[in-house]
C-alpha positions as MATLAB code, in Angstrom:
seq = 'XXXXXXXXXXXXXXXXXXXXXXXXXXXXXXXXXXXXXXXXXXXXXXXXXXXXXXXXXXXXXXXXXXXXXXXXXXXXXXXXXXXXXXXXXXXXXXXXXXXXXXXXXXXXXXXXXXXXXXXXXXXXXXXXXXXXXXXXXXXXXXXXXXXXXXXXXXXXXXXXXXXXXXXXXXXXXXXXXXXXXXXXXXXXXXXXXXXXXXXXXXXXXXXXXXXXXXXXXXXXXXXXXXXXXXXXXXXXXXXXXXXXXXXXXXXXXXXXXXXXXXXXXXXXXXXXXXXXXXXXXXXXXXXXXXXXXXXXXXXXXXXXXXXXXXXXXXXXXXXXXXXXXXXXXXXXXXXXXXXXXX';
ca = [
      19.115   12.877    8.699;
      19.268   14.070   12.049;
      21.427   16.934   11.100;
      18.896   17.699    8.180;
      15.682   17.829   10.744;
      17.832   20.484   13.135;
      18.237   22.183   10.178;
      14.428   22.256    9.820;
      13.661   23.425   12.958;
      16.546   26.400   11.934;
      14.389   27.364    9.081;
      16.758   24.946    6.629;
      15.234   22.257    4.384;
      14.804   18.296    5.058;
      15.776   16.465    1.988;
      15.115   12.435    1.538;
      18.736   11.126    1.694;
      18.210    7.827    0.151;
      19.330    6.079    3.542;
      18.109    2.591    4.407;
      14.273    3.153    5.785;
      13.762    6.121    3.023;
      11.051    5.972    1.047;
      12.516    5.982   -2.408;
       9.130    5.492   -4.450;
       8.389    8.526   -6.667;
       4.390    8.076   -5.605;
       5.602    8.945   -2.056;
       7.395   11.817   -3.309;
       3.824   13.661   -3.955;
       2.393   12.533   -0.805;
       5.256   13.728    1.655;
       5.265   17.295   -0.548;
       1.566   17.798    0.648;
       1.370   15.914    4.147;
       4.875   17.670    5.177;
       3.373   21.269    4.321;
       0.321   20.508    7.010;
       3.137   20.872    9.851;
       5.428   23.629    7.855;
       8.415   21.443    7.489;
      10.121   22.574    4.243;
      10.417   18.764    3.129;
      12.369   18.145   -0.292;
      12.590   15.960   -2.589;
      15.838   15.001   -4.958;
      16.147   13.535   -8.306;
      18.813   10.108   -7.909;
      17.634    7.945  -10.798;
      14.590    6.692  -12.725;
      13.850    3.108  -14.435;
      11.930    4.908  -18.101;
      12.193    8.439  -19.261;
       8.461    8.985  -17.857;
       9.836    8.570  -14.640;
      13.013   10.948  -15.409;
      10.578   13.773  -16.711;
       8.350   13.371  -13.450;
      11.148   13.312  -10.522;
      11.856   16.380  -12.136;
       8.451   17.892  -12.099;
       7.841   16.812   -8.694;
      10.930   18.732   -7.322;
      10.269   21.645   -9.721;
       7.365   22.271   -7.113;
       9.372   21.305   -3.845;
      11.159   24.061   -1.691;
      14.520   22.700   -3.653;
      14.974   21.520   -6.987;
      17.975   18.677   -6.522;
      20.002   16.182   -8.685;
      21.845   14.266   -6.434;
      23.013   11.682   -9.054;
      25.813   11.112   -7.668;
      25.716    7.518   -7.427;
      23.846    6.483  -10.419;
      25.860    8.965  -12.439;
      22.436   10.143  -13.997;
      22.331   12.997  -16.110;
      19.118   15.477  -17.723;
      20.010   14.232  -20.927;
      20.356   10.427  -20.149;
      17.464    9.709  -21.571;
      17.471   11.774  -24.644;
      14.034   11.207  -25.881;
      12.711   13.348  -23.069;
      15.825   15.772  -22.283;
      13.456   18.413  -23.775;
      11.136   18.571  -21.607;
      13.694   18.157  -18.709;
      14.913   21.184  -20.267;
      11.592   22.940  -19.918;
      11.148   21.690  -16.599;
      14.378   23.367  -15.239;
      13.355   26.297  -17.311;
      10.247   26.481  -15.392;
      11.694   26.380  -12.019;
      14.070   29.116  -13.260;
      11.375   31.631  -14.615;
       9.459   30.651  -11.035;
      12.208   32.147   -8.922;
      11.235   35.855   -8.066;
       7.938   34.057   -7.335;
       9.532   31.226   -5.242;
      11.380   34.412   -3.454;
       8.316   36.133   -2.612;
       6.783   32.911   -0.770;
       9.862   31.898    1.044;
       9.557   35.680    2.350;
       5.739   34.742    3.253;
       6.920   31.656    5.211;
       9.501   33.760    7.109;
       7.360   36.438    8.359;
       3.944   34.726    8.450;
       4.591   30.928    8.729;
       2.897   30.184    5.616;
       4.538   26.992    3.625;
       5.851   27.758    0.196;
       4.787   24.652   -0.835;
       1.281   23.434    0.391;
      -1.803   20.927    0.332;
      -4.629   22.567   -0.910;
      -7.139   22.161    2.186;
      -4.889   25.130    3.469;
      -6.180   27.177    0.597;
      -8.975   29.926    1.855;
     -11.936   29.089   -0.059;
     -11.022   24.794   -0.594;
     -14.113   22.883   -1.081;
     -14.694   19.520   -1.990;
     -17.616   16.468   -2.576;
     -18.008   13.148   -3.415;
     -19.844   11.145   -5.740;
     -20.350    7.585   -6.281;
     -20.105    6.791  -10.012;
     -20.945    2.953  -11.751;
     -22.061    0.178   -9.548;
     -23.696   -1.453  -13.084;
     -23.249   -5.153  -12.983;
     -21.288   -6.375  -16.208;
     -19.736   -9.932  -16.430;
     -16.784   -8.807  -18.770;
     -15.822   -5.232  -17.166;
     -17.576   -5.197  -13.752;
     -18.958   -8.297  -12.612;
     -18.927   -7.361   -8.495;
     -21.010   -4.335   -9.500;
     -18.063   -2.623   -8.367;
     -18.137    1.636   -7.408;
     -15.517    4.423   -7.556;
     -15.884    7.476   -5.184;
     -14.735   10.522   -6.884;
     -13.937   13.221   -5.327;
     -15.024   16.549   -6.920;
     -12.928   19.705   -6.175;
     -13.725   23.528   -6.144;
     -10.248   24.762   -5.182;
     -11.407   28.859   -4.597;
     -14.948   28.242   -4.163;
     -16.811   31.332   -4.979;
     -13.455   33.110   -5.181;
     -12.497   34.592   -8.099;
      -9.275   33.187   -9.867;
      -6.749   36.177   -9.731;
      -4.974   34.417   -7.098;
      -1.514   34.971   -6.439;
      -1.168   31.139   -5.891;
       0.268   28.185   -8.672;
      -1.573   24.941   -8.252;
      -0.408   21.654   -9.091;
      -2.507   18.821   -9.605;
      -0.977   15.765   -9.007;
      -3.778   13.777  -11.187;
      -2.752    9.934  -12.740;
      -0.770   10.017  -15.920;
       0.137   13.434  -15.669;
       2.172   15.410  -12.553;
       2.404   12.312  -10.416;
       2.327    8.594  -11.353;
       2.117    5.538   -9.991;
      -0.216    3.322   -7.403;
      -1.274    5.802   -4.780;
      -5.073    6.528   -4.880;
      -4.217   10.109   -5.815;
      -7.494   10.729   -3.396;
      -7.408   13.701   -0.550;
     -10.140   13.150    2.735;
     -12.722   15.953    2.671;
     -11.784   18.826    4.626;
      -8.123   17.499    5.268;
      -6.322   17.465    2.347;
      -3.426   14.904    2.414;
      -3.247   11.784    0.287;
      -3.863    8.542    1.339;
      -1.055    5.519    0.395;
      -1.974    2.485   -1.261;
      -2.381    0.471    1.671;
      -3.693   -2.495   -0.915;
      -0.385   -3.418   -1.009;
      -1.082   -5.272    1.909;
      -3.749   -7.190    0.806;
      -3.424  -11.167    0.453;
      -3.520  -12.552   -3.410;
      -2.955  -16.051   -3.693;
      -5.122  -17.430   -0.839;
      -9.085  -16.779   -1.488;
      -9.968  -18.259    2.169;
      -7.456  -15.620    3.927;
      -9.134  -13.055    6.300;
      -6.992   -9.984    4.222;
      -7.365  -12.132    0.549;
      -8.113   -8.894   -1.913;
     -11.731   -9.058   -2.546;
     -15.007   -7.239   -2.458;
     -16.305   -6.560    1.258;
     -12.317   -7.456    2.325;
     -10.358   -5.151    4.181;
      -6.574   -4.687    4.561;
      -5.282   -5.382    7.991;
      -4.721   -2.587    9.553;
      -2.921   -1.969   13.296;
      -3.972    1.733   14.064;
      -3.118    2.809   17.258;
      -3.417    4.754   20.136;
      -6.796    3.110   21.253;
      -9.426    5.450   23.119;
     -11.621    3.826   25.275;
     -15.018    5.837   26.574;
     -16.558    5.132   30.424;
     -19.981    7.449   30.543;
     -19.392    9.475   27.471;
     -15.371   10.614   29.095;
     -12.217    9.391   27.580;
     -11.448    6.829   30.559;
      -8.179    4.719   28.755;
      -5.424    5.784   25.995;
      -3.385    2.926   24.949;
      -1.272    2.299   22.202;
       1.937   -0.239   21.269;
       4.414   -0.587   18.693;
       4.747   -4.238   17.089;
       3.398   -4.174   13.358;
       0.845   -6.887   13.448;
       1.566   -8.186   16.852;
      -0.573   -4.503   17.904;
      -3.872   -5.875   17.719;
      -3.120   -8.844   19.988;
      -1.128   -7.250   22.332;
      -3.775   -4.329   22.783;
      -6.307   -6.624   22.913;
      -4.666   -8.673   26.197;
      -4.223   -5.874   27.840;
      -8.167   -5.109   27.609;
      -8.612   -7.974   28.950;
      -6.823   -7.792   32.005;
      -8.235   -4.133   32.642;
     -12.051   -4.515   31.877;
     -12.476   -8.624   32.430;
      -9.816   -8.847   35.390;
     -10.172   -5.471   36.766;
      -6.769   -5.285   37.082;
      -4.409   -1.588   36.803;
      -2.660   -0.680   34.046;
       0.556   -1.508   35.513;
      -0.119   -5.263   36.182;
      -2.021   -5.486   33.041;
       0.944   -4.733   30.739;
       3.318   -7.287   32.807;
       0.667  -10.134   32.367;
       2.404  -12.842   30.167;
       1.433  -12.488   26.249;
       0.672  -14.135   23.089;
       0.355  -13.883   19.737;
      -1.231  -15.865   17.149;
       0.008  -15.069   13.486;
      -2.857  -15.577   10.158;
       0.231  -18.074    9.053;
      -0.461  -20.503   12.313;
       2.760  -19.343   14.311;
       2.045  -19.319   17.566;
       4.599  -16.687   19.579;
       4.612  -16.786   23.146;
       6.410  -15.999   26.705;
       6.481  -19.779   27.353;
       8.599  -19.494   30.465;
       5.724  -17.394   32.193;
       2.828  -19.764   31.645;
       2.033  -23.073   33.331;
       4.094  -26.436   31.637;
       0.415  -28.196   30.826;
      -0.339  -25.125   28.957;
       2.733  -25.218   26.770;
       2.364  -28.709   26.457;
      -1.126  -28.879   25.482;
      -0.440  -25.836   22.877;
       2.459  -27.689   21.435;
       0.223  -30.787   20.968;
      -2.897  -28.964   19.585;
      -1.942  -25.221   18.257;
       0.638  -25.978   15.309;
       3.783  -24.387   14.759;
       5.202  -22.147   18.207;
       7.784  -19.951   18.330;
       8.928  -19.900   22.061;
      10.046  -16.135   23.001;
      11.880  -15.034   26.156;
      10.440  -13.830   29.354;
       9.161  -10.147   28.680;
       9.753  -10.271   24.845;
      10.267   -7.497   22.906;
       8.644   -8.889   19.982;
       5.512   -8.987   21.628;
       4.527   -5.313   21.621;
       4.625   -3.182   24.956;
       1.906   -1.020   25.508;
       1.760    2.493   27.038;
      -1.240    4.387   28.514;
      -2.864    6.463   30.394;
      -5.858    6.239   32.373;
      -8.634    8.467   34.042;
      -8.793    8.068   37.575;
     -12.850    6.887   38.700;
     -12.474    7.786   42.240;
     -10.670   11.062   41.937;
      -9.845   13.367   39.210;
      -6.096   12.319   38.582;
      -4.562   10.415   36.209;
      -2.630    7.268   35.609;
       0.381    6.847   33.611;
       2.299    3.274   32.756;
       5.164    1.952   30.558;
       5.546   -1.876   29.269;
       8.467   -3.286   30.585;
       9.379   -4.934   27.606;
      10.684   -1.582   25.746;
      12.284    1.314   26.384;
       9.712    4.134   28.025;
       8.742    6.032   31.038;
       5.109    7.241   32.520;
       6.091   10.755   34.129;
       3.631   13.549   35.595;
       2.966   16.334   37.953;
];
């Protein structure tokens, strides 16, 4: 993959390999296609296998429309016509991409000489505009009994432009170019799609903070953190550690507002982290015996980690000096990283 994102940076095309960590899920294919246009990475990608013939006929739409149309069934031994029912309009499809070609030429040339991606997400369309309306919200005990809304998102893709555009768009609408569970939704102005992040959600325990309900949310551990001192940026902070993030952030607050303490010796204080299962993770060799004691007795289940653990998140920031105008720069101990400056 490595080899693949040199070859990017070359002017070559990144194709999804399939490797462990991939993203295999044909939703993701759409979403990559329009996020990886916003920083001009030609970003492919290839047709492997499918589990019906809908999903054979759309991996091969969604690459028709990708900087390189690829079956790379090596593995699965997959053919156009293995599912017969559909090798038709796989036939069309590769048709399509092959009548597309002196058009495909002419915007590779555009990307060479003027940066502009071949493939792209509309909001980098001159003339994109976009609303949103709430529709429903009607109280019904057999369809919609939370009074439930959907925001829909209305799009004028050339605005008052007329449509003699050079351009081909592709909308990747449910049940038709792309399908699947992502919300097939684009933020105003912005233009890439968001993931179902639902997924996450909790469905078997009502009393669970993340349980998938109305007025719920989906945890969520978004980082870097940006914290304001008299309307200035004053902190940036931010830590790897999936759920672990929020706790770990958190701590460190604590030691630099509460304890007035710098960002060096906040990051080495010990840490902690208390899991929605009742796990209770923690440096145990750093805090006093009584403590450990009394949390063994009274907190439930603890998982004792070593000194400095690298399960516990390790924050890096940066922070604006009050007395002078300089800044400071740290690195958590317990992973790799380095604060450097002039």
């Amino acid at each position: 993959m490595l080899g693949r994102l040199a070859a990017a940076s070359l002017g070559g095309v990144v194709t999804l390999d399939g490797a462990r960590g991939s993203n295999y899920a044909h939703e993701g294919y759409v979403a990559a296609l329009a996020n990886s246009s916003l920083s001009g990475i030609l970003w492919t990608p290839e047709i492997r296998s499918a589990k019906s013939a809908e999903e054979w006929v759309r991996r091969f739409q969604t690459v028709c429309f990708s900087p390189m149309m690829q079956l790379n069934a090596w593995a699965s031994s997959m053919k156009p016509w293995s599912f017969p029912e559909v090798t038709d309009l796989v036939r069309d499809v590769i048709q399509l991409r092959t009548n597309l070609l002196p058009y495909i030429y002419t915007a590779f040339y555009e990307y060479n000489q003027k940066g502009i991606p071949p493939f792209r997400a509309m909001v980098l369309e001159s003339g994109y505009n976009s609303k949103e309306i709430l529709s429903g919200g009607e109280q019904d005990d057999a369809e919609n009994p939370y009074a439930e809304q959907k925001r829909i998102e209305i799009t004028d893709q050339y605005g008052n432009r007329t449509s003699d555009t050079d351009d081909v768009t592709v909308a990747p609408s449910a049940g038709s170019f792309a399908s699947g569970t992502t919300t097939k939704a684009a933020a105003a102005g912005l233009g890439f799609l968001y993931n179902n992040y639902l997924l996450d959600c909790h469905t078997t325990d009502p009393y669970h903070p993340h349980y998938l309900a109305p007025g719920r949310r989906p945890p969520t551990f978004v980082v870097p953190l940006f914290v304001m001192r008299s309307g200035r940026p004053w902190l940036i902070a931010g830590s790897p550690g999936s759920e672990r993030i929020l706790s770990t952030v958190t701590q460190f607050l604590i030691h630099i507002i509460d304890s007035d303490l710098p960002i060096c010796e906040s990051m080495r204080k010990p840490r902690l982290h208390y899991s929605p299962e009742g796990i209770l993770s923690i440096e145990a060799g750093r805090y006093h015996p009584e403590i450990i004691a009394h949390l063994e007795d009274n907190a439930g289940e603890l998982s004792i980690r070593e000194d400095y653990s690298y399960y516990l998140g390790a924050i890096h920031a940066t922070l604006r000096c009050r007395s002078k105008d300089e800044f400071q720069g740290a690195a958590d101990v317990r992973r790799d990283g380095i604060a450097l400056g002039d």
